[in-house]
Backbone atoms as SQL, in Angstrom:
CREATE TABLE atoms (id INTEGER PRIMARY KEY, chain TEXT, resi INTEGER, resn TEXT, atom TEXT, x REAL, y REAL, z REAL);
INSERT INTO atoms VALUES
  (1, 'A', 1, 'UNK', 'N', -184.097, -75.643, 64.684),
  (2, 'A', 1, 'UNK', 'CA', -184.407, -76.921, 65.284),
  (3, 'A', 1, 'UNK', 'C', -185.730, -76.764, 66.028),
  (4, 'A', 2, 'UNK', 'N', -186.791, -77.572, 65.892),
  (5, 'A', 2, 'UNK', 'CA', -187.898, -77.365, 66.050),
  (6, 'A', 2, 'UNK', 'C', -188.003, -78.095, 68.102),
  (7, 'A', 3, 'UNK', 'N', -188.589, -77.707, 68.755),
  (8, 'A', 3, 'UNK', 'CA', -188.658, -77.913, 70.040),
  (9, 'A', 3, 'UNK', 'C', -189.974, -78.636, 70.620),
  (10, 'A', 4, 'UNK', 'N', -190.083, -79.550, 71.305),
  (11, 'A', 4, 'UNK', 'CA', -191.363, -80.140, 72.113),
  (12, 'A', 4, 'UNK', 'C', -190.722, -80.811, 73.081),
  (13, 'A', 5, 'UNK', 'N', -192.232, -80.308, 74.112),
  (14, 'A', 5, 'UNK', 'CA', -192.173, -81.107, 75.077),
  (15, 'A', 5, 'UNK', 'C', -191.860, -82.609, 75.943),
  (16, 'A', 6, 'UNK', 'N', -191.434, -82.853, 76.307),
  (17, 'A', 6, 'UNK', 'CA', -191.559, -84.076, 76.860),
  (18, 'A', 6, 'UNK', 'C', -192.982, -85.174, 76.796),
  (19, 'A', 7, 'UNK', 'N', -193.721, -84.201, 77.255),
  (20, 'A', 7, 'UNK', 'CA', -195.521, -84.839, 77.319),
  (21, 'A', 7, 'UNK', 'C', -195.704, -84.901, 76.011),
  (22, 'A', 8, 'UNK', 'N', -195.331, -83.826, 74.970),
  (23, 'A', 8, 'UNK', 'CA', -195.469, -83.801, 73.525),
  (24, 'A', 8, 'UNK', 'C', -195.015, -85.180, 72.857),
  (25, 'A', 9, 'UNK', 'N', -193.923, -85.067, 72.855),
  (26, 'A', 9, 'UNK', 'CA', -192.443, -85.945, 72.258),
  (27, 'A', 9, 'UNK', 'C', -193.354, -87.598, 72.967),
  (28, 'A', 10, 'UNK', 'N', -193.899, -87.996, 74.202),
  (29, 'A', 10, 'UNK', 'CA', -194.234, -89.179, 74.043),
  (30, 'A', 10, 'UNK', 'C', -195.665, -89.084, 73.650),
  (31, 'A', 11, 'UNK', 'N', -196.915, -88.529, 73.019),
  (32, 'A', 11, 'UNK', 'CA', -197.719, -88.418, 72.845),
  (33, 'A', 11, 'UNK', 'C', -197.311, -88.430, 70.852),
  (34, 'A', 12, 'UNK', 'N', -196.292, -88.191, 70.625),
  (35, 'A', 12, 'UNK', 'CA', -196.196, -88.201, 69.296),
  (36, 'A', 12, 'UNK', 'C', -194.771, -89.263, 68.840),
  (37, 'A', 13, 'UNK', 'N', -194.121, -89.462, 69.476),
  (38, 'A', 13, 'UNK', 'CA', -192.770, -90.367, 69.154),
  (39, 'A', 13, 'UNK', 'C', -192.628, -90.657, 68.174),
  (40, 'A', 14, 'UNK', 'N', -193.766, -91.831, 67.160),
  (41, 'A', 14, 'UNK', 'CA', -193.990, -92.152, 66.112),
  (42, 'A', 14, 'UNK', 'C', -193.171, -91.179, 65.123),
  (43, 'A', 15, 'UNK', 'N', -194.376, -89.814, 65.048),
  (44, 'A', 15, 'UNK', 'CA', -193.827, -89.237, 64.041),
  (45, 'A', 15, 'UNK', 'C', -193.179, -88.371, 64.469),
  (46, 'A', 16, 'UNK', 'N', -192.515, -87.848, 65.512),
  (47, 'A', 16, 'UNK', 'CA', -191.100, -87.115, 65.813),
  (48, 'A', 16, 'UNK', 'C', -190.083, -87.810, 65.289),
  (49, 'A', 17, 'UNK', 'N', -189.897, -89.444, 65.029),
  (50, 'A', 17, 'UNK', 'CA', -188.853, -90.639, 64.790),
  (51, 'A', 17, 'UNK', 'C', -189.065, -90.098, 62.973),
  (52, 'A', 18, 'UNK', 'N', -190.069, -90.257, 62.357),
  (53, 'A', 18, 'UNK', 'CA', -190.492, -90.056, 61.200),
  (54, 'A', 18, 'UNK', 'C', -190.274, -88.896, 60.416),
  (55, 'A', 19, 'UNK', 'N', -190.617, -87.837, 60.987),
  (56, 'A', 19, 'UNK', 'CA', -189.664, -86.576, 60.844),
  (57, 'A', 19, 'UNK', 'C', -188.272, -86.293, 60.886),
  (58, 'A', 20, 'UNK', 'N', -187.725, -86.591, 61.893),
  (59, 'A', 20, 'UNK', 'CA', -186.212, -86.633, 61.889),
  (60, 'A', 20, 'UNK', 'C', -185.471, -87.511, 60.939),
  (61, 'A', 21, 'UNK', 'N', -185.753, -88.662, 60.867),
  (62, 'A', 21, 'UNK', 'CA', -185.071, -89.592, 59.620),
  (63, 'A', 21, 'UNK', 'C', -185.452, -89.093, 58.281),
  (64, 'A', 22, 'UNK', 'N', -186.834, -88.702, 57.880),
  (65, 'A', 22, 'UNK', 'CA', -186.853, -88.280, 56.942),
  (66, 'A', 22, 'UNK', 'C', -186.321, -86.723, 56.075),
  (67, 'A', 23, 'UNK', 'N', -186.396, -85.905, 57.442),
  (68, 'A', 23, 'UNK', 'CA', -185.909, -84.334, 57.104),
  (69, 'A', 23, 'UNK', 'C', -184.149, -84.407, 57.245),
  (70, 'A', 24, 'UNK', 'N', -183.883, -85.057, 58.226),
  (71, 'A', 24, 'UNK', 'CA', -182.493, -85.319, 58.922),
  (72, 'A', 24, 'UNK', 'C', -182.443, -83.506, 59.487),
  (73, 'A', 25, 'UNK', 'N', -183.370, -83.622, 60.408),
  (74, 'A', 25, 'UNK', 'CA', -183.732, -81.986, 60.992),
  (75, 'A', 25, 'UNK', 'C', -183.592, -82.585, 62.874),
  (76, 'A', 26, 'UNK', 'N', -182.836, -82.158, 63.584),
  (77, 'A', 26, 'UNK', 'CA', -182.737, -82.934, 64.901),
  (78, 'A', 26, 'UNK', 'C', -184.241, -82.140, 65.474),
  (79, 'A', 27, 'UNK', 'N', -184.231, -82.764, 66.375),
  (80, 'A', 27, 'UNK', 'CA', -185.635, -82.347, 67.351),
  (81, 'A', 27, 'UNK', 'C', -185.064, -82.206, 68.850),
  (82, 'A', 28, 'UNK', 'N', -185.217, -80.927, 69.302),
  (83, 'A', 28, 'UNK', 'CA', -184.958, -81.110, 70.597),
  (84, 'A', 28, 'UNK', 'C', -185.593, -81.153, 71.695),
  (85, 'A', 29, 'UNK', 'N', -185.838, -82.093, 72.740),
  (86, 'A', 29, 'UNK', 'CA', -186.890, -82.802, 73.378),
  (87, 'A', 29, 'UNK', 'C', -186.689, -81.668, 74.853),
  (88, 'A', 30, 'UNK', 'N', -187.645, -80.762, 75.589),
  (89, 'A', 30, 'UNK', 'CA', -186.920, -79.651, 76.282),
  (90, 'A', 30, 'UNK', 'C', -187.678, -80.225, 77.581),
  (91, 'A', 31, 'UNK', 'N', -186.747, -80.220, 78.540),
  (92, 'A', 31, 'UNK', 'CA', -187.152, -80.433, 79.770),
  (93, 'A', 31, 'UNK', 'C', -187.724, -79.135, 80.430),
  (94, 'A', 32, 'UNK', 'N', -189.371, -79.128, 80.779),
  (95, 'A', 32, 'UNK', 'CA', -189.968, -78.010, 81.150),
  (96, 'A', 32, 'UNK', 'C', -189.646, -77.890, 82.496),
  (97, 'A', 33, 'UNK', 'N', -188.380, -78.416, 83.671),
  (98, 'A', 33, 'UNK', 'CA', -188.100, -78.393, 84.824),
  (99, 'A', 33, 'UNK', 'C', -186.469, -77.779, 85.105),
  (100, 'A', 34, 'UNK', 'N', -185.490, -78.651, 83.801),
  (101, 'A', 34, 'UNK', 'CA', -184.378, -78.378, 84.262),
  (102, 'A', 34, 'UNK', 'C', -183.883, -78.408, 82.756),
  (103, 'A', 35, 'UNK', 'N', -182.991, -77.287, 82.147),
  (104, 'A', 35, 'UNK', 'CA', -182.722, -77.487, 80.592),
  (105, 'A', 35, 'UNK', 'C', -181.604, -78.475, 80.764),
  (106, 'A', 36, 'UNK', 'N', -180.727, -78.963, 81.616),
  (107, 'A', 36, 'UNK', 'CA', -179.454, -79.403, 81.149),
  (108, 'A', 36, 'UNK', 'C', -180.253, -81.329, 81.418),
  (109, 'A', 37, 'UNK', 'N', -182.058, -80.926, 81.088),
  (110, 'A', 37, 'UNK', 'CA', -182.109, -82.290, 81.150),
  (111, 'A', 37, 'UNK', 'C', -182.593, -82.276, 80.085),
  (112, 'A', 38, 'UNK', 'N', -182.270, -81.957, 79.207),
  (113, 'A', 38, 'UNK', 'CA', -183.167, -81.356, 77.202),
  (114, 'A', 38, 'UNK', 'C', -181.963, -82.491, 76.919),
  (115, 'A', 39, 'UNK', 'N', -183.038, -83.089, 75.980),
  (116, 'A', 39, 'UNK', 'CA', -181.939, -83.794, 74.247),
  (117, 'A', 39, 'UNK', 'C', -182.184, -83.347, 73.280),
  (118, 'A', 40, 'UNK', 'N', -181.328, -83.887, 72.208),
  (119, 'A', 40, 'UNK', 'CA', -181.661, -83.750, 70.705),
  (120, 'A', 40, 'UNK', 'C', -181.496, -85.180, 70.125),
  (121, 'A', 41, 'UNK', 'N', -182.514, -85.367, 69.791),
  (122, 'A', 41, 'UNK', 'CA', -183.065, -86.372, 68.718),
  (123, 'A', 41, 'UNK', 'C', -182.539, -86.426, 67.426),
  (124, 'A', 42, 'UNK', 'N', -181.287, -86.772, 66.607),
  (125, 'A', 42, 'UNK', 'CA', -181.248, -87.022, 65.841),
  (126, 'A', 42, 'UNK', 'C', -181.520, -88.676, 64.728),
  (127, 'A', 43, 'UNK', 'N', -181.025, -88.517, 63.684),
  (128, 'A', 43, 'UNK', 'CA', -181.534, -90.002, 62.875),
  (129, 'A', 43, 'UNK', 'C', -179.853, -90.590, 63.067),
  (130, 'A', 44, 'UNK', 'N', -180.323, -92.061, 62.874),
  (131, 'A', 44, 'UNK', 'CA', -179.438, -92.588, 63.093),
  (132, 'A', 44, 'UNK', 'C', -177.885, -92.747, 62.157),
  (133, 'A', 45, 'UNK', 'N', -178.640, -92.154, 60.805),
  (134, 'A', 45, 'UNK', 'CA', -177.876, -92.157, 60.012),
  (135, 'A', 45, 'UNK', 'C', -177.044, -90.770, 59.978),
  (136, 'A', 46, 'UNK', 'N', -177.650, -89.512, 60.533),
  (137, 'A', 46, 'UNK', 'CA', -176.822, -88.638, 61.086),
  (138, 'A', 46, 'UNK', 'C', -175.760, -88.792, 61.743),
  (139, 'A', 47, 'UNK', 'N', -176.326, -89.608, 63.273),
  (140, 'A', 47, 'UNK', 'CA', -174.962, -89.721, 63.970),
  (141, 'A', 47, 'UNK', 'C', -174.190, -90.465, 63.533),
  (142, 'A', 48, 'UNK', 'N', -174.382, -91.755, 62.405),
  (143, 'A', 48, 'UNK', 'CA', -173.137, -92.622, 62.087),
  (144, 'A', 48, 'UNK', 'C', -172.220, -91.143, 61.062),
  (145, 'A', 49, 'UNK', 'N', -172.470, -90.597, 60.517),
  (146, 'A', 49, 'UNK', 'CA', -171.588, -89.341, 59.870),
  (147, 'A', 49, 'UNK', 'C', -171.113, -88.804, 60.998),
  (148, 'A', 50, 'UNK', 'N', -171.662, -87.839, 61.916),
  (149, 'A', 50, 'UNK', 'CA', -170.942, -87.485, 62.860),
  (150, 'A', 50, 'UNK', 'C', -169.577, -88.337, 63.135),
  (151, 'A', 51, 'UNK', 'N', -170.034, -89.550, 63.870),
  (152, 'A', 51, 'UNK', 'CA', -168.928, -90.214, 64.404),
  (153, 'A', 51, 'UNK', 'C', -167.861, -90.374, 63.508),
  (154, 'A', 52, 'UNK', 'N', -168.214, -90.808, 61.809),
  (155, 'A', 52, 'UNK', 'CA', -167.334, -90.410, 61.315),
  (156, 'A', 52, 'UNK', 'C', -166.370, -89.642, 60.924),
  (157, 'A', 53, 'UNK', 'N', -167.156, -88.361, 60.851),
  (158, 'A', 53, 'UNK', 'CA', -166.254, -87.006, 61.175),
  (159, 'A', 53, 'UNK', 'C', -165.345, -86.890, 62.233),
  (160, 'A', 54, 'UNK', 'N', -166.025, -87.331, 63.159),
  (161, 'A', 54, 'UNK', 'CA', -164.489, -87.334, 64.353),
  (162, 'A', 54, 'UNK', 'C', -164.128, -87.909, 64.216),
  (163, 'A', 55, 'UNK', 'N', -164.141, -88.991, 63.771),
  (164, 'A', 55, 'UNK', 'CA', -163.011, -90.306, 63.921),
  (165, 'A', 55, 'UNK', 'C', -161.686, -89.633, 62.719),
  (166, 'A', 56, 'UNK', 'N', -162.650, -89.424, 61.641),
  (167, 'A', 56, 'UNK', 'CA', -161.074, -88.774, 60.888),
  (168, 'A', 56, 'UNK', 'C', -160.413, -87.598, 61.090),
  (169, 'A', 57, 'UNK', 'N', -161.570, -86.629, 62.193),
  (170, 'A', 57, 'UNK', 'CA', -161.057, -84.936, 62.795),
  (171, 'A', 57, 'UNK', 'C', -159.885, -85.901, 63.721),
  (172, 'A', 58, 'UNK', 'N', -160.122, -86.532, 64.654),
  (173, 'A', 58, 'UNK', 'CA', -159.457, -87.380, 65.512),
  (174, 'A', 58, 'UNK', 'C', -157.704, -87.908, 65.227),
  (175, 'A', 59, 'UNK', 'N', -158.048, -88.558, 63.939),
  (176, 'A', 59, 'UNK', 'CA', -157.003, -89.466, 63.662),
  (177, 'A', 59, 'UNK', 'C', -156.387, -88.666, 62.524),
  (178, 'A', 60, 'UNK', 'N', -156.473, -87.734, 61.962),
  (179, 'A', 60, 'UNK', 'CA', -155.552, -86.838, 60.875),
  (180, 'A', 60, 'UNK', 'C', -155.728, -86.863, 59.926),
  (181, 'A', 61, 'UNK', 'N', -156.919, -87.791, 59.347),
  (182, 'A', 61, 'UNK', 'CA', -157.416, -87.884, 57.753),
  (183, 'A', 61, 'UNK', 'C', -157.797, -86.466, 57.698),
  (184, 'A', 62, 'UNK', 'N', -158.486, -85.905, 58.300),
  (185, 'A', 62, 'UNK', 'CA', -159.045, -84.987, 57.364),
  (186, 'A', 62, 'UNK', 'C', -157.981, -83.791, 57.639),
  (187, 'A', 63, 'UNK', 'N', -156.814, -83.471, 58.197),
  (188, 'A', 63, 'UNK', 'CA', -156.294, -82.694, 57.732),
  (189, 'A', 63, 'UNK', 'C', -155.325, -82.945, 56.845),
  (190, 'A', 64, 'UNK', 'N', -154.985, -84.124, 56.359),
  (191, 'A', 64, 'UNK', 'CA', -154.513, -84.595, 55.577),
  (192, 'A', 64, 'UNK', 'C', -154.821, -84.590, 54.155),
  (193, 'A', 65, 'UNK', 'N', -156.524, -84.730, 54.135),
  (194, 'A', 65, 'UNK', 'CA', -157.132, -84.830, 52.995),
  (195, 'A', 65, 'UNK', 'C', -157.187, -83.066, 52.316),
  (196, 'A', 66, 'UNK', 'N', -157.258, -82.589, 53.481),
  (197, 'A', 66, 'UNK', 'CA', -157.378, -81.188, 52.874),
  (198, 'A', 66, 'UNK', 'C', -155.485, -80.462, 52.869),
  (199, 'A', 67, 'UNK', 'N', -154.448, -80.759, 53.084),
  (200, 'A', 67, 'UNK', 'CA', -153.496, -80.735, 52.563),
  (201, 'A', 67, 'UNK', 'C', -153.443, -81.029, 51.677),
  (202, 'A', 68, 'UNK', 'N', -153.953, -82.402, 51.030),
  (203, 'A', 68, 'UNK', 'CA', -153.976, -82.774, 49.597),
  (204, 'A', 68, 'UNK', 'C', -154.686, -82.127, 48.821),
  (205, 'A', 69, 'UNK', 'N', -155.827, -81.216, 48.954),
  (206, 'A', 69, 'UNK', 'CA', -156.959, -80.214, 48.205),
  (207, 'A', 69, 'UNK', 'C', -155.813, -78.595, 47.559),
  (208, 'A', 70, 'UNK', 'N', -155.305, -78.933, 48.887),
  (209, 'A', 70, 'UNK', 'CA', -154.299, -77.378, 48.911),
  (210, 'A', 70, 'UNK', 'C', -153.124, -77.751, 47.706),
  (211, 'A', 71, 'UNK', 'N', -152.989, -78.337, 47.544),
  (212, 'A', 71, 'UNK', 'CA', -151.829, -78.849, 46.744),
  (213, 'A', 71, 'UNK', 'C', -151.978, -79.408, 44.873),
  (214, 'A', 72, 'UNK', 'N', -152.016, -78.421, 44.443),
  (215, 'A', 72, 'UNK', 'CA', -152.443, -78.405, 42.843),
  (216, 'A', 72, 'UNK', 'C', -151.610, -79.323, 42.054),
  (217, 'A', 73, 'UNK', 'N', -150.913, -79.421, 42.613),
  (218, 'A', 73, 'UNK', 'CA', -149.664, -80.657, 41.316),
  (219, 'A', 73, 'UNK', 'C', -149.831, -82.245, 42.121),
  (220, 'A', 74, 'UNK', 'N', -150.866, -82.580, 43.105),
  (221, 'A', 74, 'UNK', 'CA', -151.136, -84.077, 43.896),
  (222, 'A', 74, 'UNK', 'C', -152.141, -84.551, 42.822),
  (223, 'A', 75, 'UNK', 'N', -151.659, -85.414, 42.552),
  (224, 'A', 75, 'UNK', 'CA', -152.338, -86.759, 41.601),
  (225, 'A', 75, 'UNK', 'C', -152.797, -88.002, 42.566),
  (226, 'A', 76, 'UNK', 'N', -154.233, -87.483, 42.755),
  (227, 'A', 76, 'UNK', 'CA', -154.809, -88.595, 44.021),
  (228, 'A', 76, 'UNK', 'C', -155.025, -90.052, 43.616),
  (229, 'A', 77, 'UNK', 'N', -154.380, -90.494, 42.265),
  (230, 'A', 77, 'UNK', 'CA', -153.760, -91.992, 42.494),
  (231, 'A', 77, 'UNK', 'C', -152.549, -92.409, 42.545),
  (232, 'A', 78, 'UNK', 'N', -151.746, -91.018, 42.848),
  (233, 'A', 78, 'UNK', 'CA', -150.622, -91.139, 43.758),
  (234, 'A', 78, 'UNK', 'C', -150.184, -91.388, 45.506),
  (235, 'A', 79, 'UNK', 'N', -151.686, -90.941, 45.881),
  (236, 'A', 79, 'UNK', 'CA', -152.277, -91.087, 47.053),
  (237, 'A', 79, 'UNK', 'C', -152.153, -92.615, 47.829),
  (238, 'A', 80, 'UNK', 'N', -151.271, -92.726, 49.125),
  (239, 'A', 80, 'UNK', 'CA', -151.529, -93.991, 49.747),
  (240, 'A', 80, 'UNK', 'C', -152.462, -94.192, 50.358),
  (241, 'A', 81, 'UNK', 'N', -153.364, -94.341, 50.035),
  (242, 'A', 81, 'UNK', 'CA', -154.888, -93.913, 51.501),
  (243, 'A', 81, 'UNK', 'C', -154.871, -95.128, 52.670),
  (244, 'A', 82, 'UNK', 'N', -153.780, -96.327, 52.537),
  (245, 'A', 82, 'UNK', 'CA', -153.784, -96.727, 53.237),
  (246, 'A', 82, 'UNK', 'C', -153.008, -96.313, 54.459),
  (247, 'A', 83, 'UNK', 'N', -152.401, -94.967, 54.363),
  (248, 'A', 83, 'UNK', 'CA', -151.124, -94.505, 55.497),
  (249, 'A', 83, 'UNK', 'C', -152.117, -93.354, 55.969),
  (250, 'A', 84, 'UNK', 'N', -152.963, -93.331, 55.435),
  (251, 'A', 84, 'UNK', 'CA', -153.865, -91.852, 55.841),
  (252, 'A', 84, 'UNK', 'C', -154.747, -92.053, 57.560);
C-alpha cells in the first residue's frame, strides 16, 4: 500500500481518487504528527464488497455457502437461497 502525506494527498487528490478506483490499490493518507490519525483511501466500489462480505460473514451465508462447497452430492438447484 503505497503512503503520502497529508500536504501530498491534498496537493494531488485528483489523482490519488484516480489511482485508487482504477488500481483498486488503497492509499494510505499518514498523519506526520499522530499515526492513529492515518486513513486509508479506498474506491468506492471496494468498500461496497467489503460491506458485503460482512453482511454475509455476519448473517451465516457464507458459512453456509461453504458447507454447501464441502458437500459433493448438493445439487445447488436444490438450494433455497431464499432461507440462506
Amino acid at each position: 500500500m503505497e503512503t503520502v502525506t497529508p500536504t501530498n494527498a491534498r496537493k494531488n487528490l485528483y489523482n490519488i481518487i484516480k489511482k485508487v478506483t482504477s488500481s483498486s490499490i488503497p492509499m494510505e493518507i499518514t498523519s506526520t504528527k499522530d499515526e492513529n490519525e492515518s486513513v486509508v483511501m479506498i474506491s468506492k466500489s471496494d468498500w461496497n464488497a467489503i460491506q458485503e462480505t460482512l453482511y454475509l460473514q455476519n448473517t451465516g451465508v457464507l458459512d453456509r455457502i461453504h458447507q454447501f462447497e464441502d458437500e459433493e452430492t448438493e445439487v445447488l438447484g436444490d438450494i433455497d437461497w431464499s432461507t440462506l
